[in-house]
C-alpha positions as CSV (number, residue, x, y, z in Angstrom):
1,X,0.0,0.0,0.0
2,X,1.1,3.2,-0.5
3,X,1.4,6.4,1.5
4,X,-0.8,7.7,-0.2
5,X,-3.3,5.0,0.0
6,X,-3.0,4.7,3.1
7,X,-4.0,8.4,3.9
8,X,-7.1,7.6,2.0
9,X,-7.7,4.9,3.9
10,X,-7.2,6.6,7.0
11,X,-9.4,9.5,6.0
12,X,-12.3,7.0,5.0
13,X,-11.9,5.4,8.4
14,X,-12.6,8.7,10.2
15,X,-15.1,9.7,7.7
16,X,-17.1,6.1,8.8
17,X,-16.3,6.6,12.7
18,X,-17.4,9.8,12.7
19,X,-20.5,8.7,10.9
20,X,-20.9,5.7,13.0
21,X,-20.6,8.5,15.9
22,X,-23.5,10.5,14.7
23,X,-26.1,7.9,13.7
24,X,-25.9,6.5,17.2
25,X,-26.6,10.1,19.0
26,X,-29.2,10.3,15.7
27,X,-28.2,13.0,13.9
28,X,-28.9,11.5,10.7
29,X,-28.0,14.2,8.5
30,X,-24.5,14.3,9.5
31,X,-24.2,10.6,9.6
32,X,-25.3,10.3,5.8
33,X,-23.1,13.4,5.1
34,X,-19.7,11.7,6.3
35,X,-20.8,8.2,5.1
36,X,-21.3,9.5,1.2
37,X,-18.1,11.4,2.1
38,X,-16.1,8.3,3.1
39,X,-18.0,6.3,-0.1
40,X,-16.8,8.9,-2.3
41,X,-12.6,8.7,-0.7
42,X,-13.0,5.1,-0.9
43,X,-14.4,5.5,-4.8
44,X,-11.4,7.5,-5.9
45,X,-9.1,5.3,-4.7
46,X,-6.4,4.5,-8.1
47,X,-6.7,0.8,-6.8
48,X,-7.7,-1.5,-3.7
49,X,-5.5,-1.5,-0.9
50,X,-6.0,-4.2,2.0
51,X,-8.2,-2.8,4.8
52,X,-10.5,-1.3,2.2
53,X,-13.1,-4.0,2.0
54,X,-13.6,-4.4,5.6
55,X,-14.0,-0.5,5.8
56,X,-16.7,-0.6,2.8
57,X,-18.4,-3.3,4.3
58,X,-18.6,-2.0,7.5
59,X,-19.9,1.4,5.4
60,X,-22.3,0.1,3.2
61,X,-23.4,-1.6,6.4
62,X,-23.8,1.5,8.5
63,X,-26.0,2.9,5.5
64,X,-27.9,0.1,5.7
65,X,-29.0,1.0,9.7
66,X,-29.2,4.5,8.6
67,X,-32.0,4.0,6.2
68,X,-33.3,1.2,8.3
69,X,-34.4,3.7,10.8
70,X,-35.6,6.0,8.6
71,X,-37.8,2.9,7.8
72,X,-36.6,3.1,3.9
73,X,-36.3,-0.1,3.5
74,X,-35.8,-0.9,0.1
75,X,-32.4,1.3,0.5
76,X,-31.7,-0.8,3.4
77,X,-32.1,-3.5,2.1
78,X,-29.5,-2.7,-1.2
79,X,-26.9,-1.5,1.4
80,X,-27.1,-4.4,3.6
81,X,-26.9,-6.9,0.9
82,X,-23.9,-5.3,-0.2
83,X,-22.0,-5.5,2.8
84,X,-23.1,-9.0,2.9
85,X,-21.9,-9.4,-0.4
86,X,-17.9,-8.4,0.2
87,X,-18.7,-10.0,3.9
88,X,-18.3,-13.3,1.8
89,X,-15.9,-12.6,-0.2
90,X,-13.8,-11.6,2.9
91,X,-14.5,-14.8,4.2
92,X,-14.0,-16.8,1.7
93,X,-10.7,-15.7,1.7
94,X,-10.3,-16.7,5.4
95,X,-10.5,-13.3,7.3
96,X,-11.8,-13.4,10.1
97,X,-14.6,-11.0,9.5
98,X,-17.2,-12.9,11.1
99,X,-18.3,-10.7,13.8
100,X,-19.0,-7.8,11.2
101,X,-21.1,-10.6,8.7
102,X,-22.8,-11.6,11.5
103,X,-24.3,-8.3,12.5
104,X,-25.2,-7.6,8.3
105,X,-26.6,-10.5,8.2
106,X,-29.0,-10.0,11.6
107,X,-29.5,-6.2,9.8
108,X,-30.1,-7.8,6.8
109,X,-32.5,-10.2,8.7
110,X,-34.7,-7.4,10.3
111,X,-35.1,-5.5,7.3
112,X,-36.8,-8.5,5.5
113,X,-38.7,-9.7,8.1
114,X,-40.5,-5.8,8.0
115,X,-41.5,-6.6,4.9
116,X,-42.8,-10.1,5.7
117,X,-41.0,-12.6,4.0
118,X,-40.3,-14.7,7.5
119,X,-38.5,-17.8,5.9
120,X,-35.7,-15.6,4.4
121,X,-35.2,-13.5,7.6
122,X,-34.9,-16.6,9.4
123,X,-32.0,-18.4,7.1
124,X,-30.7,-14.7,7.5
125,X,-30.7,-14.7,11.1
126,X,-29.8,-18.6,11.3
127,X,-26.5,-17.3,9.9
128,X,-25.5,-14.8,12.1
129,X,-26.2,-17.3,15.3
130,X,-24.1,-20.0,13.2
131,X,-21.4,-17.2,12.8
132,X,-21.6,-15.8,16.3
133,X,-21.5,-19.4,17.0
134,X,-18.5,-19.9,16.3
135,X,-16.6,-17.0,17.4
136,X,-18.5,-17.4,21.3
137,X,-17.0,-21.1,20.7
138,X,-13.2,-19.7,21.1
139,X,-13.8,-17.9,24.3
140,X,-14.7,-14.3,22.7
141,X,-16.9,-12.8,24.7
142,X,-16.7,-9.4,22.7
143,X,-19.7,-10.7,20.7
144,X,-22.0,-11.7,23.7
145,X,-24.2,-8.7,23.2
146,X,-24.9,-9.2,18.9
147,X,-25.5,-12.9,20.4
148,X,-28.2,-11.4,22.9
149,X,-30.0,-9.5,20.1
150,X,-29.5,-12.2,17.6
151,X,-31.2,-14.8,19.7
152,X,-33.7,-12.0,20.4
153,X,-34.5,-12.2,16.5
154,X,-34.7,-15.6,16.0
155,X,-37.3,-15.6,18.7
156,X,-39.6,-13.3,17.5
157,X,-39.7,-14.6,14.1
158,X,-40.3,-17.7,15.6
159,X,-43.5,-16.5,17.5
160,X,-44.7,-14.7,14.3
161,X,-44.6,-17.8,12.9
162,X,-46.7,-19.1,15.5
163,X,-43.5,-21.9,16.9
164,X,-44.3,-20.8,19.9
165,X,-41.6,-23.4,21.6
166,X,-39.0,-22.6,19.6
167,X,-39.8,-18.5,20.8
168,X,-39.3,-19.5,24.1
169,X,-35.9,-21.6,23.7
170,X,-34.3,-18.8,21.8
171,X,-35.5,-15.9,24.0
172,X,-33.9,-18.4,27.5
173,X,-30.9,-18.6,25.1
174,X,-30.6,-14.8,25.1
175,X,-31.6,-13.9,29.0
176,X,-29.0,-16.5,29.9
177,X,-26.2,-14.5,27.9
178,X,-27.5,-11.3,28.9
179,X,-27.8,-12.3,32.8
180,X,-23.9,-13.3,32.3
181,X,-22.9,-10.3,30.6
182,X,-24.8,-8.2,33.8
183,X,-23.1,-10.7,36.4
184,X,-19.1,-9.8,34.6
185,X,-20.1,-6.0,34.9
186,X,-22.3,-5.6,31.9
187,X,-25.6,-4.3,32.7
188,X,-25.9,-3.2,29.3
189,X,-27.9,-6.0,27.7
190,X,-30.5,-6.2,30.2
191,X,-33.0,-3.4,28.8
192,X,-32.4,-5.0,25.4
193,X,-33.5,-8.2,27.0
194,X,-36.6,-7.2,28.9
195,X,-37.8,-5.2,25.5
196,X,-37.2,-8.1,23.6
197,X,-39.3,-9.9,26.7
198,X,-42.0,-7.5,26.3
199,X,-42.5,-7.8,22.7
200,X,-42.9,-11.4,23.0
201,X,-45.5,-10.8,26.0
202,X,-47.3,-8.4,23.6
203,X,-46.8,-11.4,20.7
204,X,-48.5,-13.8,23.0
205,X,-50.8,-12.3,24.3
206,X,-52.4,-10.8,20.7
207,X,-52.5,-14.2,19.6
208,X,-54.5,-15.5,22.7
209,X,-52.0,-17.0,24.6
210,X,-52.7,-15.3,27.6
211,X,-50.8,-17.5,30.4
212,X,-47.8,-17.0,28.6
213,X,-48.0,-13.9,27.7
214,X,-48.1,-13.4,31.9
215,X,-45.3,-15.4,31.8
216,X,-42.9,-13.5,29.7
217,X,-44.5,-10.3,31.3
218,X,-43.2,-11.1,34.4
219,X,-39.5,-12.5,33.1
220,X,-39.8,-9.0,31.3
221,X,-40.8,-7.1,34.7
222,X,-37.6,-8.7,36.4
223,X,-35.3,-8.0,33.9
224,X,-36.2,-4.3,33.8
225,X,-36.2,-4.0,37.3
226,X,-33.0,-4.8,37.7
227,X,-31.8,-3.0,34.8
228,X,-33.4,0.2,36.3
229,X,-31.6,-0.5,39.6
230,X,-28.3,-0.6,38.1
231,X,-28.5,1.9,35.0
232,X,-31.3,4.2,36.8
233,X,-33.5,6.8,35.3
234,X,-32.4,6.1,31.2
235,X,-34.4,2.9,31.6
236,X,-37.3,4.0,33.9
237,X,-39.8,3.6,31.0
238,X,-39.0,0.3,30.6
239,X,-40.0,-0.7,33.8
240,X,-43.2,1.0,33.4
241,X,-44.3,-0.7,30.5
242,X,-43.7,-4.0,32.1
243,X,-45.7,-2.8,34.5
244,X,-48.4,-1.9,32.7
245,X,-48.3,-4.7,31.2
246,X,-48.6,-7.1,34.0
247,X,-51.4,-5.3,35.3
248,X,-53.0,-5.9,31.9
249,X,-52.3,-9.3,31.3
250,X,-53.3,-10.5,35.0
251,X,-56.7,-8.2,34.5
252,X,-57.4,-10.5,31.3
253,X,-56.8,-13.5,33.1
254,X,-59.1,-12.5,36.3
255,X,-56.1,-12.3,38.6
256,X,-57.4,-8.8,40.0
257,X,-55.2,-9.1,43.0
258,X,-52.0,-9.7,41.1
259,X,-52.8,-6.5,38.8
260,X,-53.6,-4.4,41.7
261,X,-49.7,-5.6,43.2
262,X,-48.6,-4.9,39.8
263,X,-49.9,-1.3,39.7
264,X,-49.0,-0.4,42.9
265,X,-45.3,-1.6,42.8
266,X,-45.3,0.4,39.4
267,X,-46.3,3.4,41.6
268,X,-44.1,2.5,44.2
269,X,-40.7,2.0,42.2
270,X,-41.4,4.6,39.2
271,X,-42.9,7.5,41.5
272,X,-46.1,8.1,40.2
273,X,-45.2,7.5,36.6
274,X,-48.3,9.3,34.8
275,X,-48.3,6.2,32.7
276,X,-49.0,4.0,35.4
277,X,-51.8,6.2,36.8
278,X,-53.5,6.2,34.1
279,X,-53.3,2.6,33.7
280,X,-54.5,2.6,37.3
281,X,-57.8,4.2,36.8
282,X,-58.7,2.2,34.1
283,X,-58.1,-1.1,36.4
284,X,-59.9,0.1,38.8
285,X,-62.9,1.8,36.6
286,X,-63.0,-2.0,34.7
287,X,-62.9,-3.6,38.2
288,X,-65.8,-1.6,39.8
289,X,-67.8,-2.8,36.9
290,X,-67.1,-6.7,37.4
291,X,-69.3,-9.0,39.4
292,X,-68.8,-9.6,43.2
293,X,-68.3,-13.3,41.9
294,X,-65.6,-12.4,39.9
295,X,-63.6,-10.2,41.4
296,X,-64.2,-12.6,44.8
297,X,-62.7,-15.0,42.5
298,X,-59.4,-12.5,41.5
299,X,-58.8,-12.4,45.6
300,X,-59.9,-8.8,45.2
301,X,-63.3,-8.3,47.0
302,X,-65.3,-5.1,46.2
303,X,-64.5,-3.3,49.7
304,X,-60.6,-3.7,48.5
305,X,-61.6,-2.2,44.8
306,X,-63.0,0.7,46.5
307,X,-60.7,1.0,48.7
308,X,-58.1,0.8,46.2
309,X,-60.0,3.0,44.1
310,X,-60.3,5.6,46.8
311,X,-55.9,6.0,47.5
312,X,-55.5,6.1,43.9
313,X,-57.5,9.1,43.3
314,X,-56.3,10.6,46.5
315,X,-52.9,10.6,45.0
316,X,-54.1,11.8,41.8
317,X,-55.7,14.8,43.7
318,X,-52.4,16.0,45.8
319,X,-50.9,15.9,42.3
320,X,-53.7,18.5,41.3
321,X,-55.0,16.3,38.9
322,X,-54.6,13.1,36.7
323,X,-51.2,14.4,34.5
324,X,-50.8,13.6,30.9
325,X,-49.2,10.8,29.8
326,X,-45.6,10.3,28.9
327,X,-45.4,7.8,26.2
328,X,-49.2,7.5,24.8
């Protein structure tokens, strides 16, 4: 290579970095500026020195996320299939790239399961598990949190297509690797986890599967709990939609008690989240409307509704009023 080759190199590098940079603080405009900046260094290059494959990869890769969340996903899907495409050649030519093709591919895998064509997202994501795989297999652990979200994947796309089993195998597969990235000092994959937890509550329970759907609510409620005791504040709202959620699912389910303990731990931990109030009053307005039967039943007599009833709205009044919600 030379020097001047490897300037242009160098300048591409920074060019993606500082892209990279500003598409995860979402300032999209400056992250598609430097990335057609870098594209263009990399374009003018006289010939192909080593490094610059891996560095278009990883660009037209970056792209891909870009558009992804700008939900144009036809671009995304042309720029992750072009990574993937120089992914393979890479290794096919034995370099190691295989953490980088494994996060295309799982990219790659998201973007066509959006537009519903489930069997190719998961021989997508099948690829980046076989690929993170192997690189978990030789002790890296550098990879553990692509291997959380990866499992994550496969899961959902299971449940979608109603494998309900197989959801539930992959999702333990990914709390297991999250719960030992928290225990080495890496909290970071346990929000990812209890929204991945959530989601296949919210699966569940849409299709009927109500038991389950508790089930996963309250795996969902731990997880963010725990998260929000070690991160704090950043993940509050995750713990308040599990906890809406619980207080749902057990209200479907005739659990009247456990929704009430769900809503007022919510209150408890979050503070008065306006979210959870809201929630609150509608438990309680649905619950004054059920039978004595039923809500006997739910281990929530009417005097305990009322009463109930009576402390939420007294907090609600000392606040001057029910507040508007947080996240609709």
């Amino acid at each position: 290579m030379t020097d001047w080759q490897e300037r242009e190199l160098n300048t591409a590098r920074h060019l993606v970095q500082q892209g990279s940079q500003a598409l995860r603080q979402g300032q999209a405009q400056a992250a598609e500026g430097a990335f057609r900046e870098a594209e263009a260094v990399l374009d003018m290059s006289e010939s192909t020195p080593d490094g610059s494959l891996e560095l278009r990869a990883q660009l037209y890769n970056e792209l891909g996320v870009l558009y992804q969340r700008q939900n144009q996903i036809e671009q995304a899907e042309s720029y992750h299939g072009k990574s993937l495409d120089i992914c393979e050649q890479l290794l096919e030519k034995d370099v190691d790239f295989r953490s980088n093709a494994a996060a295309t591919y799982l990219n790659l895998s998201s973007v066509i399961a959006a537009k519903g064509d489930l069997a190719e997202a998961k021989d997508l994501s099948e690829r980046a598990i076989e690929l993170i795989t192997s690189v978990r297999a030789e002790g890296d652990e550098s990879i553990d949190a692509l291997a959380v979200g990866a499992h994550q994947n496969m899961s959902l796309l299971y449940a979608r297509n109603e494998r309900l089993d197989d959801a539930a195998e992959e999702m333990d597969e990914a709390l297991e690797i999250a719960r030992n990235m928290s225990d080495h000092g890496n909290p970071n994959g346990l929000p990812q986890a209890a929204q991945a937890c959530q989601r296949l509550s919210v699966m569940l329970f849409e299709a009927g599967e109500h038991a389950k759907a508790l089930e996963w609510g309250q795996k969902a409620e731990e997880l963010s709990e725990d998260a929000y005791e070690i991160i704090g504040q950043n993940v509050l709202s995750i713990y308040v939609v599990s906890q809406i959620n619980l207080i749902s699912y057990n209200e479907q389910l005739g659990n009247f008690a456990d929704a009430e303990d769900a809503l007022w731990k919510g209150l408890e931990v979050s503070g008065n989240h306006p979210d959870i109030l809201h929630r609150g009053v509608a438990f309680y307005e649905n619950a004054r409307k059920q039978a004595d039967a039923r809500l006997e039943e739910g281990n929530l007599p009417r005097d305990e509704v009322e009463e109930g009833y009576k402390d939420l709205q007294k907090i609600i009044d000392e606040m001057g009023g029910l507040p508007e919600p947080q996240q609709g």
